[in-house]
C-alpha positions as CSV (number, residue, x, y, z in Angstrom):
1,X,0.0,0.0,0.0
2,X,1.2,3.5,-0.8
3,X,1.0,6.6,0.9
4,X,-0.7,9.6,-1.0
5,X,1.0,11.7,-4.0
6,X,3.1,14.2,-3.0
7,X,5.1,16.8,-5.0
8,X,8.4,15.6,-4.4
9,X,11.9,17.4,-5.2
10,X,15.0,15.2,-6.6
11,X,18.2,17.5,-6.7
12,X,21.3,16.1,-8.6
13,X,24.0,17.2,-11.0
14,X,26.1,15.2,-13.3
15,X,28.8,17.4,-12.0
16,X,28.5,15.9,-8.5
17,X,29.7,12.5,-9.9
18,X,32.8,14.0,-11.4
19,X,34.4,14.8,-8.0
20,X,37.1,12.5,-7.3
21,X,40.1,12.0,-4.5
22,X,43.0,11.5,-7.3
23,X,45.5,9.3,-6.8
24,X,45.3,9.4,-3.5
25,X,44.9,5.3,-2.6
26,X,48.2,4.3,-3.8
27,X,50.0,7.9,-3.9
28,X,50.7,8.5,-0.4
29,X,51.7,4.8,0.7
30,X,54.3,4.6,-2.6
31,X,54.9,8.6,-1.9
32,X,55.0,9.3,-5.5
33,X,52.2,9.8,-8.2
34,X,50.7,6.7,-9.8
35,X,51.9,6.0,-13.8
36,X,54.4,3.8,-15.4
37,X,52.8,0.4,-15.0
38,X,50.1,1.5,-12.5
39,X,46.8,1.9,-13.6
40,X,45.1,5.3,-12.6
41,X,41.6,4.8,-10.0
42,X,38.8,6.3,-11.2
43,X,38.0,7.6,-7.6
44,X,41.5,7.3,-6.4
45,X,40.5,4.0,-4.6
46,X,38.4,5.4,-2.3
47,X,35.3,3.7,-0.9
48,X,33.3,7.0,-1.6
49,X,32.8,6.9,-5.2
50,X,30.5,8.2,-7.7
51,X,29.2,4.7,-8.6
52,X,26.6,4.3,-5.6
53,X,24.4,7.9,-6.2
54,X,25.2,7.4,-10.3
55,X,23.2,3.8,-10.3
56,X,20.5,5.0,-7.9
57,X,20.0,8.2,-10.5
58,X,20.3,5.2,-12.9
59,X,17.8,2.9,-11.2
60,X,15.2,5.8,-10.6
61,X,15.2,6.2,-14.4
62,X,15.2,2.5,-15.4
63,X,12.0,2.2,-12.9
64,X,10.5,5.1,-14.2
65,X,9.8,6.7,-11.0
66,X,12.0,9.3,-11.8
67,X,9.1,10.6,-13.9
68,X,7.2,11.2,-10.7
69,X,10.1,13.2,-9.6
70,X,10.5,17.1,-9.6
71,X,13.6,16.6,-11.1
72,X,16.1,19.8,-10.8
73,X,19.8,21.3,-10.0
74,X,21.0,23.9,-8.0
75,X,23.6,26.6,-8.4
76,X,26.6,26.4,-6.2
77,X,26.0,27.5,-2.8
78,X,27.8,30.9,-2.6
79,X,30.6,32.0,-0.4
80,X,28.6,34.0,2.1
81,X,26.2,30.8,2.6
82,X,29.6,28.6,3.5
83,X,30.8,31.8,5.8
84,X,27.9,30.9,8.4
85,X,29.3,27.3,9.1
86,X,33.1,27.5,8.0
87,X,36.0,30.1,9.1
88,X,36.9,32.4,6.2
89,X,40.4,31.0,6.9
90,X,39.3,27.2,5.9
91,X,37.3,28.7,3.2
92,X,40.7,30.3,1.8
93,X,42.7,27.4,2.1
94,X,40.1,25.0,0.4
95,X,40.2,27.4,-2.8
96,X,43.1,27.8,-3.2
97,X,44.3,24.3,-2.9
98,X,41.4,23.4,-5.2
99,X,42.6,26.1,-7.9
100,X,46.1,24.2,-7.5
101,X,45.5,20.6,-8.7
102,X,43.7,19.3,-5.2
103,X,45.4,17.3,-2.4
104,X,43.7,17.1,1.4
105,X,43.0,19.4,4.1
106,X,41.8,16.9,6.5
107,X,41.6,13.5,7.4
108,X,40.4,11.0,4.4
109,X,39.4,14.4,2.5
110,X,41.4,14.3,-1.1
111,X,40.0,16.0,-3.6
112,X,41.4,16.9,-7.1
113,X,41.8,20.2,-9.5
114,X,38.3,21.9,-8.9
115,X,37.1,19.9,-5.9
116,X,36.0,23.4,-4.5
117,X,33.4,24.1,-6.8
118,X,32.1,20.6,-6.5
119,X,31.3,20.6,-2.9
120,X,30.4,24.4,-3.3
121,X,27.5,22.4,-6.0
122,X,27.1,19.9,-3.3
123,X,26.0,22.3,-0.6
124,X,23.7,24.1,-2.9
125,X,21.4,21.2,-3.8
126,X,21.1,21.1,-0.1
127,X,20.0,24.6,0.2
128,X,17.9,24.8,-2.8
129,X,16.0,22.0,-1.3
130,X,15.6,22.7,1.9
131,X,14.3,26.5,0.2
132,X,11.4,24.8,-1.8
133,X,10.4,22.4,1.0
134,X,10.2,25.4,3.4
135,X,8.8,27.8,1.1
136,X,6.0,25.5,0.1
137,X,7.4,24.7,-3.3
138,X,7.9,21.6,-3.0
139,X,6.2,19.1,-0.2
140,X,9.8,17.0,0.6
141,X,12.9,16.6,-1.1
142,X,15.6,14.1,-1.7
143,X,19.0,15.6,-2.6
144,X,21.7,13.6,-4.5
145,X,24.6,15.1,-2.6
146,X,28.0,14.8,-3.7
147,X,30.5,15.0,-1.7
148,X,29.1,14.0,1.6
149,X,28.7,16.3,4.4
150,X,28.0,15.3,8.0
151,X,31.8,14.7,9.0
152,X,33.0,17.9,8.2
153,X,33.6,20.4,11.6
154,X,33.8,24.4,10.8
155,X,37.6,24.0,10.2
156,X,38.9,20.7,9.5
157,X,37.4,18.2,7.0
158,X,37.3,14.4,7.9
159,X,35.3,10.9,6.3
160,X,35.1,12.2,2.4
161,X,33.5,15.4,3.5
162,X,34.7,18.9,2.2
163,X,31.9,21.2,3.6
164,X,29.0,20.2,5.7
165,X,26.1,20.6,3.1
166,X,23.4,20.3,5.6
167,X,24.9,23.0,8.3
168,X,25.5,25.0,5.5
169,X,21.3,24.7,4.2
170,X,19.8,25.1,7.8
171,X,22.0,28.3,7.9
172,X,21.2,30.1,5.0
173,X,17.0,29.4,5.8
174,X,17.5,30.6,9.2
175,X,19.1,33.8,8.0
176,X,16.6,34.4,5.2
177,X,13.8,34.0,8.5
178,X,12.3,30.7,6.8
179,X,13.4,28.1,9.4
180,X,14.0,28.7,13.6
181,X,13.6,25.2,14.9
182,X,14.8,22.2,13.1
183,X,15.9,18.9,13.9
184,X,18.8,16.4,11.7
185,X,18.6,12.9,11.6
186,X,21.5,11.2,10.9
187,X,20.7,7.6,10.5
188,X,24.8,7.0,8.8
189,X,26.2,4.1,10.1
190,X,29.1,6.6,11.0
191,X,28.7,9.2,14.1
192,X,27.7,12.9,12.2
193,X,30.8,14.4,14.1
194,X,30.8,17.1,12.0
195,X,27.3,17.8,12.1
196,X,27.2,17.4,16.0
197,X,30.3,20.5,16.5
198,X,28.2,22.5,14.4
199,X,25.9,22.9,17.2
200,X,27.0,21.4,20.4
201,X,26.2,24.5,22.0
202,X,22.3,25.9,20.8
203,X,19.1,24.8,21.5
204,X,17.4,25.8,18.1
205,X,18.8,22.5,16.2
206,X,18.4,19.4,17.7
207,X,21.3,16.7,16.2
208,X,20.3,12.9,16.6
209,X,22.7,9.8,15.4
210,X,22.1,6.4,15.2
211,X,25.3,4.8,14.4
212,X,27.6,1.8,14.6
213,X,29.7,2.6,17.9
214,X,33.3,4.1,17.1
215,X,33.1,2.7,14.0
216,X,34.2,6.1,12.6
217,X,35.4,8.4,14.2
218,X,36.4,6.2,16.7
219,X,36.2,9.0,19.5
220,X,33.3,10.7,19.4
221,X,29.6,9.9,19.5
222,X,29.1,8.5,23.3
223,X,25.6,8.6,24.5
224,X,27.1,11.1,26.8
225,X,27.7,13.9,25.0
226,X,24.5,15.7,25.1
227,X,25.6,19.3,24.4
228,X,26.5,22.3,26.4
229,X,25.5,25.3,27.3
230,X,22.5,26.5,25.9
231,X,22.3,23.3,23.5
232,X,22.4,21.0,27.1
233,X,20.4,18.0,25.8
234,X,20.2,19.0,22.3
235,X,22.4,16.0,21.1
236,X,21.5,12.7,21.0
237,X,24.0,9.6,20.1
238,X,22.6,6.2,19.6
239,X,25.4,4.2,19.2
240,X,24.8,0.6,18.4
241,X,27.5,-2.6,18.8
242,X,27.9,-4.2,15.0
243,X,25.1,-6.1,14.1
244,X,22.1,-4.7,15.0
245,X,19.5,-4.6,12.1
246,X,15.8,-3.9,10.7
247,X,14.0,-5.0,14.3
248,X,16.4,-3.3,16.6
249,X,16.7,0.0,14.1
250,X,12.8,0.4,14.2
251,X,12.4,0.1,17.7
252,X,15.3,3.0,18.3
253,X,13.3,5.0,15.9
254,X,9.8,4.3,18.5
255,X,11.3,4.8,21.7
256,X,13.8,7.0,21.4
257,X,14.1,8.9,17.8
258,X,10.4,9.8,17.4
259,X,10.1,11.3,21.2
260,X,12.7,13.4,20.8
261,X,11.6,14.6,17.1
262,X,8.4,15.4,18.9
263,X,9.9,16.9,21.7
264,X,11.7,19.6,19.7
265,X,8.5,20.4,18.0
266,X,10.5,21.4,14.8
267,X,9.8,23.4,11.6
268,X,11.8,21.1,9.1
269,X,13.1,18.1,9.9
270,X,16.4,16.8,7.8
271,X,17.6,13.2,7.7
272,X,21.4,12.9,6.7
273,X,20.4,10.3,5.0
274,X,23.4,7.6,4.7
275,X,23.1,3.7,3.3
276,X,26.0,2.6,5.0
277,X,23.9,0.5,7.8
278,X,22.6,-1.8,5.0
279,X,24.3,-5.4,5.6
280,X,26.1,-5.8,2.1
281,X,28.1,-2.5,3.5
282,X,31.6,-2.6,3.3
283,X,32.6,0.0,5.7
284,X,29.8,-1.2,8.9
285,X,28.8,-4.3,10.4
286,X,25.2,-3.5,10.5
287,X,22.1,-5.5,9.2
288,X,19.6,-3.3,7.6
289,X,17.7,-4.0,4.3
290,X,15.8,-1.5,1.9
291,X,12.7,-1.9,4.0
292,X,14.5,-0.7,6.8
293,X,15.3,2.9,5.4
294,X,11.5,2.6,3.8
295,X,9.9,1.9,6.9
296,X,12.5,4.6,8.7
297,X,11.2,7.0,5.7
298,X,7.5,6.5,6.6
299,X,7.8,6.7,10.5
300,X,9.8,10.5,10.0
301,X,7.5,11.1,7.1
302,X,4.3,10.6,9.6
303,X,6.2,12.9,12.6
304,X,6.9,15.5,10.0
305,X,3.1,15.6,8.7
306,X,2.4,16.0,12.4
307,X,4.8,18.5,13.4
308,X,5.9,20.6,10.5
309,X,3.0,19.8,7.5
310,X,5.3,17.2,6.0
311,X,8.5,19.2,5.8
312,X,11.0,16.5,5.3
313,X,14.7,16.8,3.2
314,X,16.9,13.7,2.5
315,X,20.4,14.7,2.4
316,X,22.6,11.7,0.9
317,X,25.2,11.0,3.2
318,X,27.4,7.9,2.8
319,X,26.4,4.1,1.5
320,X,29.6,2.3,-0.2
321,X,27.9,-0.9,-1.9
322,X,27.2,-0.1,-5.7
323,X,25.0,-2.8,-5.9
324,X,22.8,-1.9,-3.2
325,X,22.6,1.5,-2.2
326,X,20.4,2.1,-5.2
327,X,18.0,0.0,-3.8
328,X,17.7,1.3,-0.3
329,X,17.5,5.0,-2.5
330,X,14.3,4.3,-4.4
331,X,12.8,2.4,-1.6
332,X,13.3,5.6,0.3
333,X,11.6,7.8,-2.4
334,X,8.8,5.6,-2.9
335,X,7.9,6.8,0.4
336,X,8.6,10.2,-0.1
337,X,6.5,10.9,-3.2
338,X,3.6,7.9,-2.4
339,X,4.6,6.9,-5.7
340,X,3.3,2.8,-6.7
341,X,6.1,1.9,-9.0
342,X,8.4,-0.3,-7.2
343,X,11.3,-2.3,-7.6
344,X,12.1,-5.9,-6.2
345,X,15.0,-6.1,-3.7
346,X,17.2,-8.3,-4.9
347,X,18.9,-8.8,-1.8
348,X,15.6,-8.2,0.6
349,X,14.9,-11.9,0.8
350,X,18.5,-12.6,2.2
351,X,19.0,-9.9,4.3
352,X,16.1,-11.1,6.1
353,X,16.9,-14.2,6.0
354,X,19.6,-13.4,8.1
355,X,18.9,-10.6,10.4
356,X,20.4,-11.2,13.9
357,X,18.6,-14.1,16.5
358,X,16.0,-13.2,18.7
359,X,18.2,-13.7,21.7
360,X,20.2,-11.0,20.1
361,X,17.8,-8.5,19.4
362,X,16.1,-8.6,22.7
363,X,20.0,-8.1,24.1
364,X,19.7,-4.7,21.7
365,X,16.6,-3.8,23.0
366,X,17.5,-4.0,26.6
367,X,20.0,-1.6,25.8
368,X,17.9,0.4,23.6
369,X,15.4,0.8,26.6
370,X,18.2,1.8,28.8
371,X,19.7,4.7,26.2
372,X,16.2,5.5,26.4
373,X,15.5,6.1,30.0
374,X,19.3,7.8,29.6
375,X,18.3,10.4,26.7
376,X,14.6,10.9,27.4
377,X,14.2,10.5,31.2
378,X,10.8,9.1,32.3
């Protein structure tokens, strides 16, 4: 059964797919460039690669629901918009090492000639998404974001991500009076670190992560770092031991993800939305399926229609398994725009198949119910 129509946004550019870390895989073990007898990498062998959001554009067309899609781009998110989130000193550096021929600023951040531009493209699908869902436009959005953005802290990069795409989008609505309250989701396997800096410190953005427990980075996202000062409480970590899947990521959503979503009573809500929990996943050791992002989709979709009249972005975030990750995409847009045309899992039936015992999800659930009474209090 599928929900109702609704006029859904799909931002992406072709551009997006072009961004790439170089030769950075094999460059800095060998310390020299790659030729000779070397074949270049197409993404410089890095997990994040253009293949995973190229096939789920791909799929959507195959299927046909990209038909049912408001299909658009997005001009690159201008300097003043990246000025609210990141130093103009970081700003600098990034340009200029982009107009250069690339190299890293951070940690696992390479990027080659023009990488600025691309995340600069990156951020502003982001923010002309989050502008029609807000304005009315639009009733949700999914943005194709490439490359990622919830690691990235004001002034160093980290995990594939250059600028933080959603910070950047929540700030420039704010300052144009569209937004106050808003609440990210970040259902990544991997803590949103970068995401979480951002605003460890206000009340008017409430940051939630559900994530595999120091799987990266491996020092932050503790369930007890809540926030400080005036944003005391306004952070939420759900960090998970490997293997939880579909039962055990449903019932964080109901007893702990939904509450607080409610609690925050927010005018947007924004789900950095990552792929990487899925249990083909080479970077995680989680179990999800494409009916667990769906089902995820539907339970924020329904708190959103409650809260905010349905004001819901999807920002992509991570998701390294080319095969799959297109999967767990359209299942997610389905929901989004209520659309009927499906596509069959291919790997539904044996991710199912072997989701984790009973005797193992109750174990989760205890300590789901004790993060729970933690986070929420009675």
């Amino acid at each position: 059964m599928t929900s109702p129509k609704r006029k859904t946004g799909f931002y992406t550019d072709e551009r997006c797919f072009w961004h790439t870390g170089g030769q950075y895989a094999l460059t800095l073990p060998v310390g020299g460039p790659m030729g000779g007898i070397v074949q270049p990498l197409s993404a410089g062998g890095l997990p994040e690669n253009p293949e995973t959001k190229r096939r789920l554009k791909n799929l959507l067309e195959v299927s046909g629901l990209i038909t049912e899609l408001d299909v658009r781009t997005a001009p690159l998110a201008h300097e003043t918009d990246l000025l609210r989130v990141h130093p103009q000193s970081y700003v600098t550096a990034f340009k200029e090492m982009s107009e250069n021929g690339g190299g890293e600023l951070g940690l696992r951040t390479p990027f080659g000639r023009g990488g600025f531009d691309l995340a600069c493209l990156s951020a502003g699908l982001a923010t002309a998404a989050l502008d029609a869902v807000l304005s009315g436009e639009i009733d949700n959005a999914y943005a194709l974001s490439r490359p990622p953005g919830h690691h990235c802290m004001p002034d160093w990069p980290n995990g594939f991500c250059l600028l933080n795409n959603i910070a950047i989008a929540i700030e420039a609505a704010q300052a144009k009076g569209m937004a106050q309250r808003v609440v990210v989701l970040d259902w990544d396997v991997h803590h949103g670190n970068g995401t979480e800096a951002i605003y460890y410190d206000r009340d008017d953005v409430l940051t939630i992560s559900i994530h595999q427990e120091y799987n990266y980075p491996l020092d932050t996202g503790d369930i007890k770092d809540r926030g400080k000062g005036q944003g005391q409480n306004k952070n939420i970590n759900i960090p998970l031991p490997p293997g939880p899947g579909h039962v055990s990521y449903l019932e964080a959503m109901e007893k702990i993800i939904l509450p607080a979503i409610h609690g925050h009573a927010p005018d947007v809500i924004i789900v950095a939305c990552g792929f990487d929990a899925a249990a083909v996943d080479p970077l995680s050791r989680m179990s999800c399926s494409a009916e667990t992002f769906r089902q995820m989709t539907r339970q924020v979709m329904t708190a959103a229609q409650t809260l905010c009249d349905g004001k819901l972005l999807m920002v992509h975030e991570g998701g390294y398994s080319e095969a799959y990750v297109p999967f767990c995409g359209h299942a997610v847009i389905e929901e989004l725009c209520g659309s009927g045309i499906t596509v069959e899992d291919p790997l539904g039936a044996t991710v199912h198949a072997r989701q984790p015992s009973a005797r193992f999800d109750a174990f989760i659930s205890g300590l789901i119910d004790e993060m729970a009474q933690t986070l929420l209090g009675d």
